[in-house]
N, C-alpha and C positions, 0 to 999 in steps of 0.2 A: 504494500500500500504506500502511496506517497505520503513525504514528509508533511506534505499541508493540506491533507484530508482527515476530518475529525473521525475519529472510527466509531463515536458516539452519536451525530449526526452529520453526514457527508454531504447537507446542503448549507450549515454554517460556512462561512469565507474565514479564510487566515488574515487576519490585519492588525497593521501597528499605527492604526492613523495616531495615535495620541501621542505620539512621540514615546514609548515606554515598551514593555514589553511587548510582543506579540501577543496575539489571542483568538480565540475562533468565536465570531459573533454575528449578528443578523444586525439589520438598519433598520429604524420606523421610519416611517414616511405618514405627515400628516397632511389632511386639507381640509384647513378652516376659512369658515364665515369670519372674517376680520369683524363685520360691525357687532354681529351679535356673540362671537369668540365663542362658537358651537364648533366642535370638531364634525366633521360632516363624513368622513374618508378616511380606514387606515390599509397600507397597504406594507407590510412583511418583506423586503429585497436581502437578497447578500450585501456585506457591508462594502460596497465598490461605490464611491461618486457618482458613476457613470448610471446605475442603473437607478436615479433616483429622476429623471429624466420619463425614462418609460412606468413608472411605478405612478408620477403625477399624470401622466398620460389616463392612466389605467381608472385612477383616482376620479377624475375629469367625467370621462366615460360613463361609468361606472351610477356618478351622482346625476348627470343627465338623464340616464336610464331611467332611475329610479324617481326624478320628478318629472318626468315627460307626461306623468299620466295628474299629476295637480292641478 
């Protein structure tokens, strides 16, 4: 098995963003209503930058859906 797959859950990501040790961890991604500061959207990515991009997307989507019909 490689050195940076969790053998406990092999969808956690390895990362040191904190400047400190390594560690295997997941990212939250939120989307809120800023005026009324209601969380509306959570969506679970690997802890990568890059995928917090497609996760708002998802996010986006997702709350469209679900008031289309209001």
């Amino acid at each position: 098995m490689p050195k940076f797959i969790s053998k406990a859950d092999p969808a956690a990501q390895w990362t040191g963003a904190h400047k400190g040790h390594a560690f295997f961890a997941y990212a939250n991604n939120y989307l809120i209503e800023l005026k009324a500061a209601i969380i509306v959207d959570v969506e679970a990515t690997r802890a990568i930058r890059q995928t917090e991009v497609g996760a708002t997307r998802t996010m986006i989507e997702r709350t469209e859906e679900r008031l289309a019909g209001c």
